[in-house]
N, C-alpha and C positions, 0 to 999 in steps of 0.2 A: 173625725169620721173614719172608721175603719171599715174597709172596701174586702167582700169575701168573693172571693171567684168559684165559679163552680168546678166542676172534675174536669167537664165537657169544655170549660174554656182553657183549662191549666193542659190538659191534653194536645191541644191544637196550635197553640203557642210554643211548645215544649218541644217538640218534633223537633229530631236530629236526622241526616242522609243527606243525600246532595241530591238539587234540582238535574232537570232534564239538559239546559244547559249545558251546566255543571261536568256532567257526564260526558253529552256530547264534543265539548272541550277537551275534556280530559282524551277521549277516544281519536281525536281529531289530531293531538299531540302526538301519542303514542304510535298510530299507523305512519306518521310524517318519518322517525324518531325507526320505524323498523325497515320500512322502504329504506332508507341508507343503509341500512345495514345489511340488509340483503343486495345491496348495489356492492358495496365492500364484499359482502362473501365469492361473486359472480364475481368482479374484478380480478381478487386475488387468485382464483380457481385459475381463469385465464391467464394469467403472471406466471402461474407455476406451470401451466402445459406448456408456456413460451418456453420457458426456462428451461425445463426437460428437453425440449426437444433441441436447443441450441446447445446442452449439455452433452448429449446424443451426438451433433455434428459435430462438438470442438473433440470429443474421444476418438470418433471413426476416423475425423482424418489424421489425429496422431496417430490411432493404432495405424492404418493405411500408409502413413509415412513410414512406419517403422517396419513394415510389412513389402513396400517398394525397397526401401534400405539391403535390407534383409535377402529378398528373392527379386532383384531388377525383371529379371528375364520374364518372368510370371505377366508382364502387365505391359512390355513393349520391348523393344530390340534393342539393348542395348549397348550394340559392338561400334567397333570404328569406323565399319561401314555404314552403320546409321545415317541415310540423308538427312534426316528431320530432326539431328544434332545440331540447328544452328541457333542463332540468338536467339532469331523469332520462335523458332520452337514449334512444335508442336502438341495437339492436346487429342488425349485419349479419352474415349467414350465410351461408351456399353455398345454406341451403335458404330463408332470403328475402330475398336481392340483389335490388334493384331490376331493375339494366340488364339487357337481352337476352347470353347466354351471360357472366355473370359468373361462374361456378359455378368455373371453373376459377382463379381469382384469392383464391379462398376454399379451395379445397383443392389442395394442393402435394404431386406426390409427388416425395418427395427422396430416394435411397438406398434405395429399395422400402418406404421408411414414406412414409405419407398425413398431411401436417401439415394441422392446422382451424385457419385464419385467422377471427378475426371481429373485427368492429370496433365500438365504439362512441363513436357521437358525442352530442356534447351542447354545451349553449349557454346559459349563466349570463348576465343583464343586464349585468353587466361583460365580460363575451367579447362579446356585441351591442355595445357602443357600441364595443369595439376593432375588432369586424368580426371575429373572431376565431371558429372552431370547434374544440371540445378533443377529441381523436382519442385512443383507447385502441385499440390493437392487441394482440390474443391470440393466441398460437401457442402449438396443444396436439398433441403426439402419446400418443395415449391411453396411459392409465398409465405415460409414459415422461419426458416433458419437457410443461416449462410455462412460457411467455416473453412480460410483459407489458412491452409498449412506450407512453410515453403522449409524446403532441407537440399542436402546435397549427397548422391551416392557416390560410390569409386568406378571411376572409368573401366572397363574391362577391353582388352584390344583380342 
């Protein structure tokens, strides 16, 4: 018995594509599959602004150290009569710099963030007899970075 099919059923049968399903599957994949990846794009963007801007504090306060080194007097009093030579030390700020317009040496705007330079000095009997004063340098931009530098200048009498 030989069985002949018409056009209209070899057509119907024959059909290639993908079901609705099919599709929908497929598309349900793919958004899952791009959502991470856009979570990764956003992550790493945030990584690098961290980055930057803690790149930013670890540079200011080397250059700032080397800048204290450099010119002491610029940023506090650095004679032997200095009270505020002793262990404890104290720390300078935008809001109590000694010298006339120091304000600007204390805070840095870098990239539209404002970094807070302070310093603290101090002066141990052993740093007296070297002539020595031990300099900590802080650079903070608020809740973002935080970058401590510590060095030593030469006593000046």
């Amino acid at each position: 018995m030989i069985v002949v099919r018409s056009k209209v059923q070899k057509s119907l049968t024959d059909e290639t594509g993908f079901t609705l399903v099919e599709v929908l599957a497929s598309l349900t994949i793919l958004s899952i599959i791009l959502v991470g990846v856009f979570n990764l794009f956003i992550f790493t963007n945030e990584a690098a602004v961290s980055n930057n801007d803690r790149l930013v504090a670890i540079n200011l306060g080397q250059a700032t150290m080397e800048r204290v080194k450099h010119n002491p007097s610029a940023y506090f009093d650095n004679s032997s009569a200095n009270s505020a030579l002793t262990e404890v030390g104290k720390t300078y700020t935008a809001a109590n710099c000694e010298k006339n317009n120091c304000e600007s040496l204390y805070e840095v705007l870098i990239n539209d963030n404002t970094y807070h330079i302070s310093l603290t000095v101090s002066q141990n009997s052993d740093e007296t007899k070297l002539k020595l004063i031990d300099v900590i340098v802080t650079v903070e931009l608020k809740g973002k970075a935080n970058h401590k530098v510590e060095g030593y200048i030469t006593y000046v009498e």
